[in-house]
N, CA and C atoms of all chains as a GROMACS GRO file, in nm:
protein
  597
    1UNK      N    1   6.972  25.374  20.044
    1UNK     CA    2   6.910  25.291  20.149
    1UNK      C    3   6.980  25.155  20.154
    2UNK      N    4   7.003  25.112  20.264
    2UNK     CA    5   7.079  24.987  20.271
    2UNK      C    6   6.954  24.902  20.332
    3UNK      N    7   7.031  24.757  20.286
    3UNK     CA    8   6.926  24.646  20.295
    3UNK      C    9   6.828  24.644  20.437
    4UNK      N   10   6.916  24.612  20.535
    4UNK     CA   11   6.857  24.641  20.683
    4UNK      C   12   6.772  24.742  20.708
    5UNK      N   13   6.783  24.840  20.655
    5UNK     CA   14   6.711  24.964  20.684
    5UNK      C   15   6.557  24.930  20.607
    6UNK      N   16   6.555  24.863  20.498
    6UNK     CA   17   6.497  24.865  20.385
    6UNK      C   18   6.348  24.727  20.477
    7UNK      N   19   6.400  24.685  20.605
    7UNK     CA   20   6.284  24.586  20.643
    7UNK      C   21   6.192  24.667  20.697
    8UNK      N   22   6.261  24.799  20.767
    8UNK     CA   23   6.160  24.886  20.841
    8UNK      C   24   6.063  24.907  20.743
    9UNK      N   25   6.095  24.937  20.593
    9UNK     CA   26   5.997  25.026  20.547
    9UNK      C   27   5.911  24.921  20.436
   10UNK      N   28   5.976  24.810  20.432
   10UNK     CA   29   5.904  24.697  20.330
   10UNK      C   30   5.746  24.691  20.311
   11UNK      N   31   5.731  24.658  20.414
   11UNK     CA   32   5.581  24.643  20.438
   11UNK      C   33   5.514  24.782  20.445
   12UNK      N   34   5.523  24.862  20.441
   12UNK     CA   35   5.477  25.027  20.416
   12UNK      C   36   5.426  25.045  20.262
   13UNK      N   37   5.612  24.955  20.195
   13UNK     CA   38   5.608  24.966  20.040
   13UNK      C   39   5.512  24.907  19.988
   14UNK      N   40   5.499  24.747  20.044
   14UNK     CA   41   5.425  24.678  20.008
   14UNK      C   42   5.252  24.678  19.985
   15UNK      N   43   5.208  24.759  20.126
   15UNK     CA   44   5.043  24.803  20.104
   15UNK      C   45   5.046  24.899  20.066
   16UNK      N   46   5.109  25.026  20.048
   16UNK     CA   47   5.150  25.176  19.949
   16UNK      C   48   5.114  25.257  20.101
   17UNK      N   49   5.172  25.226  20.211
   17UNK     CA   50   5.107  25.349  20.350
   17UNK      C   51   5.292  25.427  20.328
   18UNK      N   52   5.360  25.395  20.241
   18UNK     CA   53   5.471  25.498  20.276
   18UNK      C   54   5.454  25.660  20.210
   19UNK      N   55   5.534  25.742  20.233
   19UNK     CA   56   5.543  25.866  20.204
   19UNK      C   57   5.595  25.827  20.067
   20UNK      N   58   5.571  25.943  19.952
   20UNK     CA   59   5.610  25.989  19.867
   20UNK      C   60   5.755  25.973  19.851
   21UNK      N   61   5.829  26.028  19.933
   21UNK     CA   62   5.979  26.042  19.937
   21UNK      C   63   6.028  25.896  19.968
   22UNK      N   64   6.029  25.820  20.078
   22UNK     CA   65   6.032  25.707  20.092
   22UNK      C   66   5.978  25.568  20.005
   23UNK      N   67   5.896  25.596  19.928
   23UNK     CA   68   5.823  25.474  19.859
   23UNK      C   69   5.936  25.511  19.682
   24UNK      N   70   6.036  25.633  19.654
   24UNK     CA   71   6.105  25.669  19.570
   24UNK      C   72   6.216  25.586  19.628
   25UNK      N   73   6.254  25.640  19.718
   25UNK     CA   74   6.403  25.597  19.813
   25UNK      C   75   6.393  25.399  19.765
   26UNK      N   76   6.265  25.381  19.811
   26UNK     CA   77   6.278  25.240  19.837
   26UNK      C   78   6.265  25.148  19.654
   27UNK      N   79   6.224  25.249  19.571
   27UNK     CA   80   6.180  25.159  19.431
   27UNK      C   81   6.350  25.211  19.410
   28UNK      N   82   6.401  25.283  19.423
   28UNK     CA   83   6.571  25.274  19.381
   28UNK      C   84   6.658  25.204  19.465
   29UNK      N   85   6.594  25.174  19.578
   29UNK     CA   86   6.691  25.030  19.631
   29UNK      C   87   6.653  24.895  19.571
   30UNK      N   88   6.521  24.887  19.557
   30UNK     CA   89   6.498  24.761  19.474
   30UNK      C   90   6.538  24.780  19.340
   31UNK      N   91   6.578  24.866  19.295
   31UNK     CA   92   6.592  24.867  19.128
   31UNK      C   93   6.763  24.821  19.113
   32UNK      N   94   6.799  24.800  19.271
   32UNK     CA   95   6.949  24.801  19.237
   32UNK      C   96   6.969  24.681  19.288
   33UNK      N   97   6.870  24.628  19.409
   33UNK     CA   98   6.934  24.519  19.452
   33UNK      C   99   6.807  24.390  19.461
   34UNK      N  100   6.876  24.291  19.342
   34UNK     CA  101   6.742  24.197  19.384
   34UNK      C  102   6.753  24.120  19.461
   35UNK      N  103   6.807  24.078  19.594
   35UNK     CA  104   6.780  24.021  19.682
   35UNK      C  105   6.639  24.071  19.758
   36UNK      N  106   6.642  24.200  19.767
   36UNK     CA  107   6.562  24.285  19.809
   36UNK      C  108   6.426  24.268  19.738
   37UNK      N  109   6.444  24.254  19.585
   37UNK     CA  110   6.336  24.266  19.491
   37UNK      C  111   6.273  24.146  19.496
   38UNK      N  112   6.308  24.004  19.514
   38UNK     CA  113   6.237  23.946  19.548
   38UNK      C  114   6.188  23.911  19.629
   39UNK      N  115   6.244  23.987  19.792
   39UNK     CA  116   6.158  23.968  19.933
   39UNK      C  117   6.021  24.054  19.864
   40UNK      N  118   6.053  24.171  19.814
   40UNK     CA  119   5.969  24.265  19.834
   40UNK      C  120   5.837  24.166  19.736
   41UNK      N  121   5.882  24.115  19.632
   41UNK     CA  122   5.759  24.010  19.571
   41UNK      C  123   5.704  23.902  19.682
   42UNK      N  124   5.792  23.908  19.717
   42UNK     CA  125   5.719  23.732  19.824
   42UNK      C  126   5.606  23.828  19.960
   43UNK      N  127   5.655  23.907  19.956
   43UNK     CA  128   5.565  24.004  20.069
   43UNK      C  129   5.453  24.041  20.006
   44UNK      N  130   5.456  24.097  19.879
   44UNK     CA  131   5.354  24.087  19.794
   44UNK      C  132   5.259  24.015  19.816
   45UNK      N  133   5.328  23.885  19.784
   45UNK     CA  134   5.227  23.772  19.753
   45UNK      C  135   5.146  23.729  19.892
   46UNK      N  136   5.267  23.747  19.959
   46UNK     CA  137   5.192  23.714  20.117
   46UNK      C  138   5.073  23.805  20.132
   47UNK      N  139   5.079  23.923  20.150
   47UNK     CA  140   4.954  24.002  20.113
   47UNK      C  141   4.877  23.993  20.060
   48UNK      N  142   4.860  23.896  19.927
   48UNK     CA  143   4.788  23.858  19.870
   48UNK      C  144   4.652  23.765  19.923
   49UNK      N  145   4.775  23.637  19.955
   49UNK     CA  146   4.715  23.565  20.016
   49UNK      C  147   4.621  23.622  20.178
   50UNK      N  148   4.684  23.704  20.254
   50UNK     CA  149   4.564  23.752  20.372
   50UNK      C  150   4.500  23.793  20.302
   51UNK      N  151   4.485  23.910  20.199
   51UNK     CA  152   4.345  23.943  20.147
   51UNK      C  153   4.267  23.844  20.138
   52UNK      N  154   4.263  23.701  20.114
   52UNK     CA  155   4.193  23.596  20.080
   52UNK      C  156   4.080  23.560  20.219
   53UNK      N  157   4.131  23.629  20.326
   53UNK     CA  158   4.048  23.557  20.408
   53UNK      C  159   3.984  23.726  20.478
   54UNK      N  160   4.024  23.832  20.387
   54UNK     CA  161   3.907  23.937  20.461
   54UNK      C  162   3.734  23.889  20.399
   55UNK      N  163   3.739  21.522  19.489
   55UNK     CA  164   3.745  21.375  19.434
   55UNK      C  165   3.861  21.297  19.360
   56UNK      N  166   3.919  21.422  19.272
   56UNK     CA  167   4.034  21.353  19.196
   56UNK      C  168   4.175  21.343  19.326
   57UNK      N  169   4.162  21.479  19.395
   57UNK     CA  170   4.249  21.442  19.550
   57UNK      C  171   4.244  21.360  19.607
   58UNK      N  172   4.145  21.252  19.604
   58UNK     CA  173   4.099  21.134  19.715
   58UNK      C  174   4.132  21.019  19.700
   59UNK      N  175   4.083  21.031  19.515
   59UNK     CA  176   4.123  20.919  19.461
   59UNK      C  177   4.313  20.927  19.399
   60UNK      N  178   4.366  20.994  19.452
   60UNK     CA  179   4.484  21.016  19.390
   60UNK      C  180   4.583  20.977  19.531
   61UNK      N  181   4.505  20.958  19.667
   61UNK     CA  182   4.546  20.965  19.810
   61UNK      C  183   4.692  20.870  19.780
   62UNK      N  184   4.668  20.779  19.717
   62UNK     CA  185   4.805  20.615  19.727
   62UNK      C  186   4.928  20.702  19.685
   63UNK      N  187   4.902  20.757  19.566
   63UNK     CA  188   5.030  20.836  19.528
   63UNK      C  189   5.133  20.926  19.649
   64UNK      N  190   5.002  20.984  19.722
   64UNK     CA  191   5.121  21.075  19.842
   64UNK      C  192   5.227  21.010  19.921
   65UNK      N  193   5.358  21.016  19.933
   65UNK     CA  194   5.431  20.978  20.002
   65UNK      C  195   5.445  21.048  20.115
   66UNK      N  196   5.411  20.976  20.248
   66UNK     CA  197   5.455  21.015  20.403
   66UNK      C  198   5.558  21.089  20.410
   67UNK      N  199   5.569  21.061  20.363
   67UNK     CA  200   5.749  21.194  20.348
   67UNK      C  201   5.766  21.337  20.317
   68UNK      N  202   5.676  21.360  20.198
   68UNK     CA  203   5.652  21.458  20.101
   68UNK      C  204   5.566  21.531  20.206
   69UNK      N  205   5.569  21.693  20.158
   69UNK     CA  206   5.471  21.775  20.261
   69UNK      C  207   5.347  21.790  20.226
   70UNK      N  208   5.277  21.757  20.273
   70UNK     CA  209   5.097  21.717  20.217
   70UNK      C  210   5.080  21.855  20.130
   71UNK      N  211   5.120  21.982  20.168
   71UNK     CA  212   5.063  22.098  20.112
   71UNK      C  213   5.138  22.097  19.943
   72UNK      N  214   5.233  22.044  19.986
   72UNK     CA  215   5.364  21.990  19.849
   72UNK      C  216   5.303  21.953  19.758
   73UNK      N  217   5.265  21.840  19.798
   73UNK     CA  218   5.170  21.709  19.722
   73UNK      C  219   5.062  21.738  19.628
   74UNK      N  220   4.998  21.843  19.724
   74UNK     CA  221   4.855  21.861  19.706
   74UNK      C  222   4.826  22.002  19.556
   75UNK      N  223   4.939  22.090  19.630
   75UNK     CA  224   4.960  22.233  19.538
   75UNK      C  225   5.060  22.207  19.453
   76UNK      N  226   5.177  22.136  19.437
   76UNK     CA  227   5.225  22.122  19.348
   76UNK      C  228   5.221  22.088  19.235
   77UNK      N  229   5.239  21.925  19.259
   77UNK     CA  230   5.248  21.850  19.172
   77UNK      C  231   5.102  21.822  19.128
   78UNK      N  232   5.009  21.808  19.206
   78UNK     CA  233   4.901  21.803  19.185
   78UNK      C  234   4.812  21.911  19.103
   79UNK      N  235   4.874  21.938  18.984
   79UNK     CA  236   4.788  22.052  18.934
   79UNK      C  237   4.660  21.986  18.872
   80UNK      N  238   4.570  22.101  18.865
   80UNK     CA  239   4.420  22.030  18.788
   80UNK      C  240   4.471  21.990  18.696
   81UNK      N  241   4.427  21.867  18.678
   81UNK     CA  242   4.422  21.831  18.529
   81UNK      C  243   4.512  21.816  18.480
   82UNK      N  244   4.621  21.766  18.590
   82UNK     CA  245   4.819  21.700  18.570
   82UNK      C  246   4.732  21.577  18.490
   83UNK      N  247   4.694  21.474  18.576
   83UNK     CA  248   4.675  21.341  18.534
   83UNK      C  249   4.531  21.328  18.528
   84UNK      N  250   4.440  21.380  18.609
   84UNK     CA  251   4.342  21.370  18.586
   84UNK      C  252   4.248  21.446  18.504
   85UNK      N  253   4.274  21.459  18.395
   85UNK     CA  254   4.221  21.589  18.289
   85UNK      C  255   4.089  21.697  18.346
   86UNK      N  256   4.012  21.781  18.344
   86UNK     CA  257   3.969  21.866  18.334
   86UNK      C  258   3.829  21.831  18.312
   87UNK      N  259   3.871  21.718  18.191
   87UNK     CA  260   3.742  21.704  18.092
   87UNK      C  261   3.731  21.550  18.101
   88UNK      N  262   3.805  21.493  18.214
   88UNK     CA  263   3.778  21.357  18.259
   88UNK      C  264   3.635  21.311  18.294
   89UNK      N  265   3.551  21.172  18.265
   89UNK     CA  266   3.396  21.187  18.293
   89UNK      C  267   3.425  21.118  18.428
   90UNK      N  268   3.325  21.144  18.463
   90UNK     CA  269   3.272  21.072  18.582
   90UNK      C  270   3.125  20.980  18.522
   91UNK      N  271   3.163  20.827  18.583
   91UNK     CA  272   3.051  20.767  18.565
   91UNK      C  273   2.910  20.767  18.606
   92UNK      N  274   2.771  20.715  18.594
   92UNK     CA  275   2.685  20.706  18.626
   92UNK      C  276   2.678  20.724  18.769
   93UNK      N  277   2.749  20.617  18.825
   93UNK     CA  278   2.771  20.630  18.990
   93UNK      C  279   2.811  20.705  19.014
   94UNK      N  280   2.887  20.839  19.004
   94UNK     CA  281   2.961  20.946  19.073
   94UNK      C  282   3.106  20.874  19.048
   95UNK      N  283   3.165  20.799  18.959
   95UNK     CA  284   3.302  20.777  19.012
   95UNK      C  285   3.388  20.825  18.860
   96UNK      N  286   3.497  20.879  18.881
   96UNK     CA  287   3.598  20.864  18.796
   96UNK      C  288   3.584  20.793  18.642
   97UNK      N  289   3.609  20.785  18.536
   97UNK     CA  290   3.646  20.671  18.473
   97UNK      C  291   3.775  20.696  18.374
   98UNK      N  292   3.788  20.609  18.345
   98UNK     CA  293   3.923  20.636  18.283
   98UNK      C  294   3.879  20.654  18.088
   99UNK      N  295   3.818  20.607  18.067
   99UNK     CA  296   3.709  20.601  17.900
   99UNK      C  297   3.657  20.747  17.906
  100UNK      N  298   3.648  20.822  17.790
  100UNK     CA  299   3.521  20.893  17.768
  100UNK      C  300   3.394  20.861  17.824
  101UNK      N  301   3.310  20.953  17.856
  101UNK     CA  302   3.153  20.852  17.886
  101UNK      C  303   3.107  20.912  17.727
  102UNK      N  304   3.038  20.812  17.664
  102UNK     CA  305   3.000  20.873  17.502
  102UNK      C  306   2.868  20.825  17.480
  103UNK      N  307   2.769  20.898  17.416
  103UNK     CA  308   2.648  20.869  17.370
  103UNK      C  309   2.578  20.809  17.249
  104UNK      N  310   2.498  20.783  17.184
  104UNK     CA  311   2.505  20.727  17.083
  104UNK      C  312   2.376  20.841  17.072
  105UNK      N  313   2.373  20.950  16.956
  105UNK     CA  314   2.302  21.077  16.908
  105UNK      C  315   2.156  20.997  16.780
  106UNK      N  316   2.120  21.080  16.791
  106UNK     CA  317   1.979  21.016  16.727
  106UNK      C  318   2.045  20.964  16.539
  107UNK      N  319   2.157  21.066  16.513
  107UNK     CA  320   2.178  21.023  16.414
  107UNK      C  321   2.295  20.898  16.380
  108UNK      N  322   2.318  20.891  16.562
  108UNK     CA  323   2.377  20.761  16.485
  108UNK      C  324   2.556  20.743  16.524
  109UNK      N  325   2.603  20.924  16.563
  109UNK     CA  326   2.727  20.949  16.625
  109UNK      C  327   2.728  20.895  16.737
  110UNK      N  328   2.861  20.864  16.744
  110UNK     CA  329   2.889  20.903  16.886
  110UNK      C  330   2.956  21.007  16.982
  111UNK      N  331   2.867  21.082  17.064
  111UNK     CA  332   2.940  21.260  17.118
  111UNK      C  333   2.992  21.197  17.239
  112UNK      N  334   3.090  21.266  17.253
  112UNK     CA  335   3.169  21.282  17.415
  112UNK      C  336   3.090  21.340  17.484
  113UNK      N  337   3.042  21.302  17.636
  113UNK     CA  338   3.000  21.395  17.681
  113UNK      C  339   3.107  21.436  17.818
  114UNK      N  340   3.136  21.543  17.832
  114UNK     CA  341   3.206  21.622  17.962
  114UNK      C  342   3.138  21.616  18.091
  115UNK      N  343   3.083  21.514  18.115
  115UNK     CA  344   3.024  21.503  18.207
  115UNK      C  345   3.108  21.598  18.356
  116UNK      N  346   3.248  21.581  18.441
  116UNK     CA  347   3.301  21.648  18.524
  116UNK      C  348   3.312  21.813  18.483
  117UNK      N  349   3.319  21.863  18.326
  117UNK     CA  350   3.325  21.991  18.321
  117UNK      C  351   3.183  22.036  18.370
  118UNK      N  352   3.093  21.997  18.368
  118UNK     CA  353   2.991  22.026  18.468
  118UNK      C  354   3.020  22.062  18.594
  119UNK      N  355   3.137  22.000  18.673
  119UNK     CA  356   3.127  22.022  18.807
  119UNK      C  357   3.267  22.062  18.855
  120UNK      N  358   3.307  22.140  18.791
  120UNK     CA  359   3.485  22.201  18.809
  120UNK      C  360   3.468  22.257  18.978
  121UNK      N  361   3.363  22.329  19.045
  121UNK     CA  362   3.366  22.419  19.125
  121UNK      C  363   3.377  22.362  19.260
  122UNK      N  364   3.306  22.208  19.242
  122UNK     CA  365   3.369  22.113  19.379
  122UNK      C  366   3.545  22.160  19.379
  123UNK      N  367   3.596  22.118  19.317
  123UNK     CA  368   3.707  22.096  19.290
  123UNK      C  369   3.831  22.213  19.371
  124UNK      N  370   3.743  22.338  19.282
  124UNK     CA  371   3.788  22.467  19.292
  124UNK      C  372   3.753  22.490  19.443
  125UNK      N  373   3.595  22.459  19.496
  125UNK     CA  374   3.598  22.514  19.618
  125UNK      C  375   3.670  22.427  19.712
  126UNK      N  376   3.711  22.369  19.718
  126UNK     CA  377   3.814  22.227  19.812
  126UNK      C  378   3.939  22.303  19.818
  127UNK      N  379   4.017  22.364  19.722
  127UNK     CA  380   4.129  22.385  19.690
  127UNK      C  381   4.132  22.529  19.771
  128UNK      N  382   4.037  22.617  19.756
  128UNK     CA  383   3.983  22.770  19.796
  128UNK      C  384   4.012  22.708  19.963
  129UNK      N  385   3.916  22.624  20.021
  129UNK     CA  386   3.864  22.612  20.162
  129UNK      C  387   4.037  22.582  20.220
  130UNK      N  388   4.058  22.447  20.124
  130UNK     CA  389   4.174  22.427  20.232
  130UNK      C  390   4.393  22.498  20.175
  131UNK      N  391   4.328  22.649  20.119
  131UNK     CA  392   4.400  22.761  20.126
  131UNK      C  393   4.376  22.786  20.221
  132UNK      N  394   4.274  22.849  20.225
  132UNK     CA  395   4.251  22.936  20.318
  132UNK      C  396   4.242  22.888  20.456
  133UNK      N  397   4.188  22.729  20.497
  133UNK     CA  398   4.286  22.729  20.614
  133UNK      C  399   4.435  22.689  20.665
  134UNK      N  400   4.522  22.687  20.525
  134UNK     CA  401   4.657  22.707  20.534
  134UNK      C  402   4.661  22.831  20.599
  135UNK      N  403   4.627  22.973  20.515
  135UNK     CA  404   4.691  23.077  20.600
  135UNK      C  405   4.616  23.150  20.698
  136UNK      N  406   4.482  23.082  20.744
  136UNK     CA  407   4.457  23.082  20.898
  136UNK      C  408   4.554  23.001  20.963
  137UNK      N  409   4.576  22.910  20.968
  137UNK     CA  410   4.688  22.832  21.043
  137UNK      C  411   4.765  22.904  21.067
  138UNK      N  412   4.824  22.931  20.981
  138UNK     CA  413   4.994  23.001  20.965
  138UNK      C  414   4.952  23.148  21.028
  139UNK      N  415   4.900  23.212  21.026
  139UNK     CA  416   4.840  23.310  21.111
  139UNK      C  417   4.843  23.265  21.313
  140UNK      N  418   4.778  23.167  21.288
  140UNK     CA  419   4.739  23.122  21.462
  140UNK      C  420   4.866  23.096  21.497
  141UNK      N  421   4.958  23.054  21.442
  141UNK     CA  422   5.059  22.997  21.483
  141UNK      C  423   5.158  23.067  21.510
  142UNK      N  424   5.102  23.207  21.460
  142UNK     CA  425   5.240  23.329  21.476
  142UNK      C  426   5.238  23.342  21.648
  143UNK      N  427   5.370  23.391  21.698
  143UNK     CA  428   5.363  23.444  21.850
  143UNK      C  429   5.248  23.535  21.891
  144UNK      N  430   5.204  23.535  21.945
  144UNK     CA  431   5.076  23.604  21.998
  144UNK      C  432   5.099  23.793  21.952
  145UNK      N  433   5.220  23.829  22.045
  145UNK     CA  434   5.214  23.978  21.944
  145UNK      C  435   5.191  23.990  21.824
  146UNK      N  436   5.289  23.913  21.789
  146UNK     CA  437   5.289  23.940  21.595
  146UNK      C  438   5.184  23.867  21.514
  147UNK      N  439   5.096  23.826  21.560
  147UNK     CA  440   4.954  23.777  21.540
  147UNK      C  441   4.856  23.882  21.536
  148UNK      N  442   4.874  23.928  21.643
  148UNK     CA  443   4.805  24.088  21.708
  148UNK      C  444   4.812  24.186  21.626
  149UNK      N  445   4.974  24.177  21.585
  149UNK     CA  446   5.005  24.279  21.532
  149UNK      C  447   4.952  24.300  21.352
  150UNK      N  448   4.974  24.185  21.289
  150UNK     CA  449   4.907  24.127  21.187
  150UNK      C  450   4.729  24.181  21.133
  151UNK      N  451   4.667  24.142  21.272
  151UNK     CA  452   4.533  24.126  21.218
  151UNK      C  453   4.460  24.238  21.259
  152UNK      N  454   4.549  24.410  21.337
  152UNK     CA  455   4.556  24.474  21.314
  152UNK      C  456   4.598  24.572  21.235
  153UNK      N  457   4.671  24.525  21.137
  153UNK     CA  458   4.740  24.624  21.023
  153UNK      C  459   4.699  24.578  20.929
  154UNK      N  460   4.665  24.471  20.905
  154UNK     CA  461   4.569  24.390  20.796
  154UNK      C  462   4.466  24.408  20.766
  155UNK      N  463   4.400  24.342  20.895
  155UNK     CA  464   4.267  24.357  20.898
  155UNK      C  465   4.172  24.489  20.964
  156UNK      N  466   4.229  24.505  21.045
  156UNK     CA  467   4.176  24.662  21.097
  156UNK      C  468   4.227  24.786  21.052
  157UNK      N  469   4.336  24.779  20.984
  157UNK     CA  470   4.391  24.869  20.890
  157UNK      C  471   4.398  25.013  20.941
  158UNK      N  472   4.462  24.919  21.086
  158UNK     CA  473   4.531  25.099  21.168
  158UNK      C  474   4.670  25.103  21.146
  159UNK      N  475   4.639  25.259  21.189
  159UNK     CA  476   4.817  25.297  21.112
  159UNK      C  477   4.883  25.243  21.272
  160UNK      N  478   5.056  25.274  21.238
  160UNK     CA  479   5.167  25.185  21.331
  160UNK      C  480   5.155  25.285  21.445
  161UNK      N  481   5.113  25.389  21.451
  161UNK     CA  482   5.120  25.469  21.594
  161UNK      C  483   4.988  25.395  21.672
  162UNK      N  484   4.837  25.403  21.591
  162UNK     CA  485   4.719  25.341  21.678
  162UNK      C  486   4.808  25.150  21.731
  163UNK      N  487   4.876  25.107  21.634
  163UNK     CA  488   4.874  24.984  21.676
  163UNK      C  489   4.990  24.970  21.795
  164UNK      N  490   5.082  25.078  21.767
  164UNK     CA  491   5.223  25.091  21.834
  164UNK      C  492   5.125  25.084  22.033
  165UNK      N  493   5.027  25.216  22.003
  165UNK     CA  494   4.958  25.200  22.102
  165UNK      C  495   4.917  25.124  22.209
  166UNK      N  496   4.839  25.004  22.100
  166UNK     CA  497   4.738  24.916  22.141
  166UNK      C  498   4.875  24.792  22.191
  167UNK      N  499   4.953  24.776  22.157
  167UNK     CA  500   5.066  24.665  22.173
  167UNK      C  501   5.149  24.722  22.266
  168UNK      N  502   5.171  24.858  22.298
  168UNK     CA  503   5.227  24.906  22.436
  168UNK      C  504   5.391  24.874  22.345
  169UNK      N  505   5.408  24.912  22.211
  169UNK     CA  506   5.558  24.940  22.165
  169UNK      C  507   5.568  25.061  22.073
  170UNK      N  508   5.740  25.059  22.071
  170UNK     CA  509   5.762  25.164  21.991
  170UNK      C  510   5.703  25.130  21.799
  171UNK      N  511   5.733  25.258  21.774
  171UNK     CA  512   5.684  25.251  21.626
  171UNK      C  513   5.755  25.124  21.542
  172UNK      N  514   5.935  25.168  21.584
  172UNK     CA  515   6.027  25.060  21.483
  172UNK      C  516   6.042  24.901  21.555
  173UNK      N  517   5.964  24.896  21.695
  173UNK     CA  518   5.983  24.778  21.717
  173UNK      C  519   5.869  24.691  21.637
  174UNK      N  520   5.717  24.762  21.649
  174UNK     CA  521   5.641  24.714  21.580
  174UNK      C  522   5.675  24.706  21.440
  175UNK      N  523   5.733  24.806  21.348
  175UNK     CA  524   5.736  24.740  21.205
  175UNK      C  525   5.842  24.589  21.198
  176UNK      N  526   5.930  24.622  21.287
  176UNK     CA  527   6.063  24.496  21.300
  176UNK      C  528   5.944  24.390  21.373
  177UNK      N  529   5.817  24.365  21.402
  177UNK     CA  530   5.742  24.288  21.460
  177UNK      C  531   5.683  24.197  21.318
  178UNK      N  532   5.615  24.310  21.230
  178UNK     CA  533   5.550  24.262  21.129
  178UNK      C  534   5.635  24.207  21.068
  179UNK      N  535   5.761  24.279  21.003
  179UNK     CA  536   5.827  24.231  20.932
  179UNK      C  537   5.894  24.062  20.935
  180UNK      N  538   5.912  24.064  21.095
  180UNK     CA  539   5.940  23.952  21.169
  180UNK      C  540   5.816  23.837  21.114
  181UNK      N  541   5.673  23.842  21.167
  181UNK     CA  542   5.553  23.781  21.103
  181UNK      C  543   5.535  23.743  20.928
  182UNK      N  544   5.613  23.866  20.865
  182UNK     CA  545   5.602  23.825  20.731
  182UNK      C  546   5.687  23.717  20.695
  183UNK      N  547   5.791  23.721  20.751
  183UNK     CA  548   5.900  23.683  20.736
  183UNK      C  549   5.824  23.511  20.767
  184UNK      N  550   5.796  23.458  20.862
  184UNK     CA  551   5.746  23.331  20.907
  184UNK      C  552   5.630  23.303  20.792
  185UNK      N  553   5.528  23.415  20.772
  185UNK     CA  554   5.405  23.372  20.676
  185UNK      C  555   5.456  23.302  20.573
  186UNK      N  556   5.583  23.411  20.522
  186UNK     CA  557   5.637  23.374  20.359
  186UNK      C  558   5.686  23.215  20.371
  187UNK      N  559   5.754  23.159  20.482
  187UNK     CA  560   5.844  23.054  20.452
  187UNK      C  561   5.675  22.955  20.465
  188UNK      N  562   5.588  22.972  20.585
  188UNK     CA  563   5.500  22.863  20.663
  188UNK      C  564   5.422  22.863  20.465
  189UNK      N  565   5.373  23.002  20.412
  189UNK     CA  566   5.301  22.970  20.291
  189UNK      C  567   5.372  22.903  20.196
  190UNK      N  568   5.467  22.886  20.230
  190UNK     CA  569   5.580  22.886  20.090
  190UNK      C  570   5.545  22.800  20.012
  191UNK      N  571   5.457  22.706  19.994
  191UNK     CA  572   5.378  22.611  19.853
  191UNK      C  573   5.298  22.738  19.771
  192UNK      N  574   5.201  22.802  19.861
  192UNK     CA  575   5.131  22.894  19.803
  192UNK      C  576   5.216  23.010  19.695
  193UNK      N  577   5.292  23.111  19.793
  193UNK     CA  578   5.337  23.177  19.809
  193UNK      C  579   5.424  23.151  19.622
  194UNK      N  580   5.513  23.036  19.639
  194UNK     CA  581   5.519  22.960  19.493
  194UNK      C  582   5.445  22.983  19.434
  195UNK      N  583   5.345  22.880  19.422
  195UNK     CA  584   5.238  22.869  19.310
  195UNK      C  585   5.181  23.053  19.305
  196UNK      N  586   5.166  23.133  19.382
  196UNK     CA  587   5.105  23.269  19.350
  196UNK      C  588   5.225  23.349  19.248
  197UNK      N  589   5.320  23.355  19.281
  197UNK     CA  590   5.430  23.379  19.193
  197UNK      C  591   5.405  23.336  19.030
  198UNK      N  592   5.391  23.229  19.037
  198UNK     CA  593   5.400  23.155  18.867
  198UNK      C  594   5.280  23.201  18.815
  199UNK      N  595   5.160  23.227  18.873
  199UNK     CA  596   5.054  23.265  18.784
  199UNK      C  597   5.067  23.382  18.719
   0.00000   0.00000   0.00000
């Protein structure tokens, strides 16, 4: 999976709505590239923070 | 209170959310276990008692009341990322507080927004993308904990 491709499915990764196959695909692109690994934390956190106001 | 009385320190310059979440941690300068006097104010002394036998005890008078503190800090989070929310472009606002908060999948929302599936995720992603930088004091400080 290349980086670009990897925005479509971020946020999928991030609340867990991706497929099985895809949420694999995507923990071995982050395991290789941390530019990626730390969007995918800051999205995290962003998530975090909206939970704060359900 | 310790925010209020700490107001002289902020520099016009500095980003209030900066100021406030950063550097300003509980109990940087103003301890935790700082008293507050008779009047409601600050003091810089222990407030201390004199005990029947004769000691003198510290009393913690502000650890009594941590939750002002806490709820000030809670309220004006949380209308950081209401803000930063309102402020998104109207789709990706839409799009947000339906996948968030109404917690429909991207075809019901693809729907309701009159787009394709990958324009809407390139929508959110777009929205996250603004949340992360607009939170970015938070977003920090949530990291380090």
């Amino acid at each position: 999976m290349s980086c670009s491709r990897m925005e479509s499915k971020i946020l999928g990764y991030v609340d867990g709505r991706l497929k099985e196959s895809e949420r694999l695909e995507m923990e071995k692109h982050v395991s290789t590239c941390a530019a990626c690994r730390v969007r995918v934390n800051e999205f995290r956190t962003v998530n975090v923070l909206l939970d704060e106001l359900r | 209170m310790r925010v209020y009385r700490a107001r002289e320190e902020y520099v016009p310059s500095a980003k209030f959310t900066t100021w406030l979440f950063g550097s300003r941690q509980p109990g940087a300068k103003f301890g935790a276990g700082q008293p507050i006097s008779a009047n409601g104010n600050l003091t810089d002394a222990p407030v201390t008692a004199d005990t029947e036998d004769g000691d003198e005890k510290t009393m913690d008078v502000a650890e009594k009341h941590p939750n002002i503190e806490q709820r000030l800090i809670e309220e004006t989070r949380k209308k950081m990322i209401r803000h930063a929310i309102e402020k998104l472009p109207e789709k990706q606002r839409a799009a947000v507080l339906l996948h968030k908060y109404q917690e429909l999948d991207y075809g019901e929302i693809s729907k309701i927004l009159e787009c394709s599936e990958s324009a809407l995720k390139s929508l959110l992603f777009r929205a996250y993308e603004t949340l992360r930088v607009e939170l970015a004091p938070l977003v920090a400080r949530q990291a380090k904990q």
